[in-house]
C-alpha positions in Angstrom: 2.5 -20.0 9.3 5.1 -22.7 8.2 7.2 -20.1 6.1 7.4 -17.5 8.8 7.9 -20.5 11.3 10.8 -22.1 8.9 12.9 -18.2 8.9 12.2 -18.2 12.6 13.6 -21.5 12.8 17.0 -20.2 10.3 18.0 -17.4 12.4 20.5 -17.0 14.9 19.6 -17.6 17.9 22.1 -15.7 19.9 20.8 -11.9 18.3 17.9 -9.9 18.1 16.2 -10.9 15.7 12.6 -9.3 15.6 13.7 -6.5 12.9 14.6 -9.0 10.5 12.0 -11.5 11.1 9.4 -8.2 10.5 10.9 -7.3 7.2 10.7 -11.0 6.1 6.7 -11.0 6.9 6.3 -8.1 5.3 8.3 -9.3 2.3 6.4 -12.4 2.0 2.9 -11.3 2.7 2.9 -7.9 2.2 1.5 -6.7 5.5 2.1 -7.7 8.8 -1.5 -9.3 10.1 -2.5 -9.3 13.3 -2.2 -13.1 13.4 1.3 -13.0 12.1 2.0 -10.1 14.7 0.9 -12.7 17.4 3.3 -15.6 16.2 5.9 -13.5 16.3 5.7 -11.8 19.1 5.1 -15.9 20.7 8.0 -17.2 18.6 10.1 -14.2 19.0 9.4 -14.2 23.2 8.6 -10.6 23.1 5.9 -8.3 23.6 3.2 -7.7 21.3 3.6 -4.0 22.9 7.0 -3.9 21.3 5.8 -4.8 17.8 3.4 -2.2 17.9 5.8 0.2 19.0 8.3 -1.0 15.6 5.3 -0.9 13.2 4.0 2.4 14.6 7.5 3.7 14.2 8.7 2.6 10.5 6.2 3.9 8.1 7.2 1.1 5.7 5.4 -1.4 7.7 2.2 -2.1 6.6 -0.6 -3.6 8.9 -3.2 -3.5 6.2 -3.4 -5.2 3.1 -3.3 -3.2 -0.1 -6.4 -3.3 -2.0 -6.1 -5.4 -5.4 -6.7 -2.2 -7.3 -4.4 0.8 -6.6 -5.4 3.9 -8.4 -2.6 7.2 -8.1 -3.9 10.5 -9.2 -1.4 13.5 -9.1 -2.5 16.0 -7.6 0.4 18.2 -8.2 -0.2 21.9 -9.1 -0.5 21.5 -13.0 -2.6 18.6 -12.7 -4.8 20.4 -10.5 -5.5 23.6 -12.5 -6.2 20.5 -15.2 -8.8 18.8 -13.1 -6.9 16.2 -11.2 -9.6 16.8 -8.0 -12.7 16.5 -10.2 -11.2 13.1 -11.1 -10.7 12.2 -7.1 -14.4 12.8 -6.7 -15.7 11.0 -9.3 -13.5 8.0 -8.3 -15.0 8.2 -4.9 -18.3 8.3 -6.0 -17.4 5.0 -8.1 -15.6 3.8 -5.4 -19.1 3.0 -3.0 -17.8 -1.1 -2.5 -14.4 0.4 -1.5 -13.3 -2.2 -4.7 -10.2 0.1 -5.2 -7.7 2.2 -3.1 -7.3 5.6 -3.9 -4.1 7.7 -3.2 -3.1 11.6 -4.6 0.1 11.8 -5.0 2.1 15.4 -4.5 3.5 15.3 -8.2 3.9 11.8 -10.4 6.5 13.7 -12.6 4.3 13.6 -16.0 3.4 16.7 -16.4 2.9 17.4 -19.9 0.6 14.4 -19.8 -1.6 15.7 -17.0 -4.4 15.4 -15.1 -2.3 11.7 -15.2 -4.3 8.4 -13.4 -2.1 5.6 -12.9 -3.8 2.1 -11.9 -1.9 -0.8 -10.8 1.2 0.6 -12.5 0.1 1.8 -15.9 -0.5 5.4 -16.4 -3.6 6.7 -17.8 -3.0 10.5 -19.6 -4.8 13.3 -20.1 -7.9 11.5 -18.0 -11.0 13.7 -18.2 -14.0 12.3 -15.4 -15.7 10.7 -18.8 -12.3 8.8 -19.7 -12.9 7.0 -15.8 -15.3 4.3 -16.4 -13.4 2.9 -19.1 -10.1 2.9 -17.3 -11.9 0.9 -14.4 -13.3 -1.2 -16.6 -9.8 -3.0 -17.7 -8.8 -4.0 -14.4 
């Protein structure tokens, strides 16, 4: 709590200041915890209530952490008629510890190198359900 304590501390104490002190959590931790929520909300002298109501509202809060292993299939048209949603099964079914987030994306803009899998930033092409346990495999 001492970095979100020392921006607390910084800010001026004569504005609002919940918005920025929000953004900075995020920023530094990625999500905003339930914990952190809570020390804010104390530090802040405001209402959990209206936390929530921010976070609710602005889709770029998170109140989850990410998973260490972020896997993107497009599931845009051409990938689909290439066999983007046989590859979102079979990830599910590899998926049975939940060791990896899985998110379809509308269209990843490769399409000439679909059905595409990107994980953690690097983009696997022309994936076929075979190709899967080797991609998992170098994370």
């Amino acid at each position: 709590m001492k970095l979100l304590d020392d921006f607390i501390n910084s800010l001026d104490k004569n504005k609002d200041n919940l918005m920025d002190t929000l953004h900075f959590c995020q920023e530094s931790f990625g999500y905003i915890s339930e914990e952190n929520k809570d020390y804010i909300a104390k530090s802040l002298d405001v209402k959990v209530s209206k936390i929530d109501e921010i976070l609710n509202f602005y889709s770029y809060f998170k109140t989850k952490k990410d998973k260490e292993n972020k896997i993107i299939i497009c599931s845009g048209a051409l990938c689909q008629k290439k066999g983007s949603e046989k590859l979102t099964k079979e990830l599910e079914n590899l998926n049975k510890n939940n060791d990896f987030y899985i998110e379809n994306s509308r269209c990843i803009g490769a399409c000439g190198m679909g059905p595409i899998v990107v994980l953690n930033d690097k983009p696997y092409p022309k994936v076929e359900v075979k190709d899967l346990s080797n991609i998992l495999k170098t994370e």
